[in-house]
N, C-alpha and C positions, 0 to 999 in steps of 0.2 A: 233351610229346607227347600225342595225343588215343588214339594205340592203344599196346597194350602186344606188343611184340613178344616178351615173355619167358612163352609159351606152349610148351608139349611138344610135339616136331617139329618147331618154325618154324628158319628157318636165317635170321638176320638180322645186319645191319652198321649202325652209328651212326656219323656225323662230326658232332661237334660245334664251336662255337669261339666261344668267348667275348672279348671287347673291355673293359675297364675303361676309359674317356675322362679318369680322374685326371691319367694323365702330362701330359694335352693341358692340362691347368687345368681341367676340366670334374667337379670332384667329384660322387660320387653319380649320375654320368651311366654307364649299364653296354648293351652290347648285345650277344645270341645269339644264334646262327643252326646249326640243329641238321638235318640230314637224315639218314633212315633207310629200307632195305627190309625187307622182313618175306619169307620164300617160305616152301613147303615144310611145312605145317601140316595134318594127315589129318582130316574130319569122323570123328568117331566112330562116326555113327549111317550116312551111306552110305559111308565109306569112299574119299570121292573127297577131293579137294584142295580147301581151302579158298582162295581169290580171295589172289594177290599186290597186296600195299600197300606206298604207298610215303608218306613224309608228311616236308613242310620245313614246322618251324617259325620266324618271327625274333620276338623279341622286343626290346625298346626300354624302359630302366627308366631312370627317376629317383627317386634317393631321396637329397636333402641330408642329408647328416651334422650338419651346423650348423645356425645359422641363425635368424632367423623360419621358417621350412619344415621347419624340423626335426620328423622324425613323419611327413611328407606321404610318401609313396611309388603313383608314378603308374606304370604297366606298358600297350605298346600291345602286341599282339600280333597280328602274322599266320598264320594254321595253313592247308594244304593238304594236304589228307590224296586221296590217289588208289589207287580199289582196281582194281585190274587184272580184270575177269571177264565174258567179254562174253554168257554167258548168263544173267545177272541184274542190275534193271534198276540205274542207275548209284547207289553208295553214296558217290559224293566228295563230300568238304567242302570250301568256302573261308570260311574264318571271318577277321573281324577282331573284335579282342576290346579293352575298354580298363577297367581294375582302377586305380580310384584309392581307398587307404586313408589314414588321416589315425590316429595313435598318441596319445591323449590322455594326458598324466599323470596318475593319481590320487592320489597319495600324494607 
C-alpha cells in the first residue's frame, strides 16, 4: 500500500486476498489484490478534515523455488491510490511498478 491508514483519527477497512498458483502446478507463481479506505483524519494545524483515500493494489510475483531460476524473484505491481477532496488540486496516483531481484550465492 502507498499510504498508511494507521494515523490518529483515521477510521479505515482493508480487504485483502492472496492466491498461491502452486495447487495449479505453477510453483513460485503468487498473486494479491489488497483494497482500502482511509476517512475521518483531523488536520492539526486548521482543524478541518483531511481528503478521504482510497487505494487498490494487485500485485503478480514469481519467484521459483528451484531450478536454474532459483534466486530470480520478478514482482508487477499495479497501485491506484484516489484521494477524495475537491478543493485541492487532484493527488491520485496510478502507478505500474515492475521489481526484478536476482539472489546471488556467496559462500
Amino acid at each position: 500500500m502507498v499510504t498508511s491508514f494507521q494515523q490518529a483519527g483515521v477510521e479505515a477497512y482493508l480487504v485483502s486476498l492472496t492466491y498461491d498458483f502452486a495447487k495449479l502446478g505453477l510453483e513460485g507463481v503468487k498473486f494479491r489484490a489488497a483494497w482500502g479506505q482511509g476517512w475521518g483524519r483531523n488536520d492539526p494545524v486548521t482543524n478541518g478534515d483531511f481528503a478521504n483515500q482510497e487505494e487498490l493494489d494487485l500485485r503478480f510475483v514469481y519467484a521459483p523455488p528451484r531450478g536454474p531460476l532459483q534466486g530470480l524473484r520478478v514482482e508487477v505491481e499495479y497501485i491506484d491510490w484516489t484521494v477524495y477532496d475537491d478543493a485541492l488540486p487532484s493527488e491520485d496516483l496510478t502507478q505500474f511498478r515492475t521489481i526484478v531481484n536476482y539472489s546471488v550465492p556467496l559462500l
